[in-house]
C-alpha positions in Angstrom: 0.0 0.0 0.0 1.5 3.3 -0.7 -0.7 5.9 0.3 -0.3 7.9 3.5 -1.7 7.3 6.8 -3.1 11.1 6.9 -4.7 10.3 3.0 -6.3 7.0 4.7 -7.7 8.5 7.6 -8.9 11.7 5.2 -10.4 9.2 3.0 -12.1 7.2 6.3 -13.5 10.5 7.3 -15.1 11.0 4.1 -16.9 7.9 4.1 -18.4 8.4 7.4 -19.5 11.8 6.6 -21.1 11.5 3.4 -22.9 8.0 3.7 -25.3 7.3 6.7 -23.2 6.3 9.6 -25.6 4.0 10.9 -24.9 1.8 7.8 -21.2 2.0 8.1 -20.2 -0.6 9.1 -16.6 -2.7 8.3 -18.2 -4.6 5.1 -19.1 -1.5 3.6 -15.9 0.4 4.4 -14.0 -2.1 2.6 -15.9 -1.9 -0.3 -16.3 1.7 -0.6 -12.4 1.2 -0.8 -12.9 -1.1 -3.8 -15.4 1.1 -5.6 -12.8 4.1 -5.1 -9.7 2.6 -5.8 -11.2 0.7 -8.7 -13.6 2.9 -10.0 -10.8 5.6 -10.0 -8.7 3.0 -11.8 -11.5 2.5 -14.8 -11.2 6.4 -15.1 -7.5 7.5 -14.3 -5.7 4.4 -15.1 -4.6 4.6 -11.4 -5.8 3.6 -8.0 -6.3 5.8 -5.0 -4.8 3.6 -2.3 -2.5 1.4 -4.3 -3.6 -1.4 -1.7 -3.3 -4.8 -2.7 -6.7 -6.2 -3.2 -8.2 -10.0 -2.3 -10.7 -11.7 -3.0 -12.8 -12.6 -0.2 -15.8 -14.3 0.4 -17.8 -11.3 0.9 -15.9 -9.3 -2.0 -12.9 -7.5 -2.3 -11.0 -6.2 0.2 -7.8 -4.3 0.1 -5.8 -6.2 2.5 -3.4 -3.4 4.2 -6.3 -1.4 5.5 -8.4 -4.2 6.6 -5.0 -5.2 8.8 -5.4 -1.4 9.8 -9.0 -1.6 10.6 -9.1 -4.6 12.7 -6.1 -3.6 14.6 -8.6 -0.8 15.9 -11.1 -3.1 17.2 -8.2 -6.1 18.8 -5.4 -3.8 20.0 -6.3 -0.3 19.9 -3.7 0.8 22.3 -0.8 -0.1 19.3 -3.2 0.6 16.4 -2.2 3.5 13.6 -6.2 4.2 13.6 -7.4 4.6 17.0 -6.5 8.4 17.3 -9.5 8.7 14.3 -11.5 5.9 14.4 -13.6 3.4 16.6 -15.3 -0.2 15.6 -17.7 -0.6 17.7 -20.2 -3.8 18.1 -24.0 -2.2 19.5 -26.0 -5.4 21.1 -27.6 -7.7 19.0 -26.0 -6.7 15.7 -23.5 -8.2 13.5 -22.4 -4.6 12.4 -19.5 -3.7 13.1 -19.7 0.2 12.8 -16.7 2.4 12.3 -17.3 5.8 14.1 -15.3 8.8 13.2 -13.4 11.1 15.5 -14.4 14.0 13.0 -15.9 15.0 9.8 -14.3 15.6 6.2 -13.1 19.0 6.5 -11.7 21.2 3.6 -8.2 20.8 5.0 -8.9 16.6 4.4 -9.3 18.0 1.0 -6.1 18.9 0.2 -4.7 15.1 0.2 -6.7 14.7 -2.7 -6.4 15.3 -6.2 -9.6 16.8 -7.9 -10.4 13.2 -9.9 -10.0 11.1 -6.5 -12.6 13.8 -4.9 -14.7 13.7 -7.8 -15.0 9.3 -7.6 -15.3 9.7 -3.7 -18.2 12.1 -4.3 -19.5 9.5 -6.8 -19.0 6.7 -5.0 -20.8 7.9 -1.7 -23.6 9.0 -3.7 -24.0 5.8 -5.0 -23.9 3.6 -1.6 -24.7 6.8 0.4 -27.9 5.1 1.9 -26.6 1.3 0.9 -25.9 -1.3 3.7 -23.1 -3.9 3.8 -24.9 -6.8 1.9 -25.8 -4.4 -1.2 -22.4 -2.8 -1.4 -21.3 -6.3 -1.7 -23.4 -8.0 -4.2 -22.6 -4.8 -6.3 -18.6 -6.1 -5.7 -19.3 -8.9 -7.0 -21.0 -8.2 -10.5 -17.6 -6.3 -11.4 -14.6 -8.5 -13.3 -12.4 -7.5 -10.4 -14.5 -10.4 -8.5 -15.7 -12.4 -11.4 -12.1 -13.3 -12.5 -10.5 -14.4 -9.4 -10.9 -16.9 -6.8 -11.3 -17.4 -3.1 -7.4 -15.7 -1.5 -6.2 -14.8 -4.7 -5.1 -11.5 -5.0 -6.8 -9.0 -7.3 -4.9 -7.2 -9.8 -5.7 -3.6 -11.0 -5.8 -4.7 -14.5 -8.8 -7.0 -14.4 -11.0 -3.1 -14.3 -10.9 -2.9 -18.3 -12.9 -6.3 -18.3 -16.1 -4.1 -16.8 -18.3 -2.1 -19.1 -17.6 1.6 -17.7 -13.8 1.4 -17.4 -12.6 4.4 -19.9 -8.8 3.3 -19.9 -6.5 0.8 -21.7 -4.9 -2.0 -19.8 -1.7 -0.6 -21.3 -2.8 2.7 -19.5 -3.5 0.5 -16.1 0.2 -1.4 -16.6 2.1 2.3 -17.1 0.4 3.9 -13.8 0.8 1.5 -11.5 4.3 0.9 -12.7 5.3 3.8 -12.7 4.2 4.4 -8.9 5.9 1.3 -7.9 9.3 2.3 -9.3 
């Protein structure tokens, strides 16, 4: 994963304040990650996070920030997250919601270029009012989950096998190369 720990939290912060934070729950956050990093990737050629994704029984997940996530709910005395966000289990439910420490402020803003807050926008509009299980189904109509299996990781590439992506895989190869050098 390459981006920053001040991007990830900006980016956490977004989610919770533009989609109903009653339905925000760990599910969901890891598939708004998907739709971002992948939808940005069928756009811009290149992914928000950079984080590697797998595929999961219950979609995609990008695996660095779901390590990050869950530290916050077993240890979050050592976790990089706690300072800005909480998992918390209400009685009776399976959710596990993640609660912010704060909104999405304008100076969040400024770790993002103008085409990763334009899909964020998008993407929260789309699954604003969208619990776990739909944001998940919706994962797994996309070639990202279609052309893997169970554990296997999920390359970047596999976005120009869906309908809306708007980029070349040779356009896909040279960005994420080109980051990784």
């Amino acid at each position: 994963m390459k981006i920053s720990i001040p991007k990830l939290k900006a980016m956490m912060r977004y989610f919770a304040t533009f989609t109903d934070p009653q339905l925000l729950g760990k599910k969901k956050l890891m598939k708004l990650f998907y739709f971002s990093d992948f939808t940005h990737v069928k756009n811009y050629a290149s992914p928000i996070t950079y984080d590697n994704y797998v595929h999961l029984e219950h979609g995609p997940i990008p695996s660095t920030i779901m390590n990050l996530v869950s530290a916050v709910e077993n240890d979050p005395d050592n976790s990089l997250l706690s300072d800005s966000i909480s998992v918390i289990t209400r009685d009776g439910s399976y959710l596990k919601q993640i609660v912010t420490s704060s909104k999405f402020s304008d100076r969040d803003s400024e770790y993002f270029s103008k085409s990763e807050l334009r899909i964020l926008k998008d993407v929260c509009a789309r699954f604003k009012d969208k619990n776990g299980k739909f944001i998940e189904e919706a994962s797994h109509r996309d070639s990202a989950w279609s052309e893997t299996e169970e554990l296997e990781n999920i390359p970047y590439i596999l976005a120009v096998g869906d309908d809306d992506c708007k980029v070349t895989e040779e356009d896909i190869k040279f960005a994420v190369e080109a980051f990784n050098k």
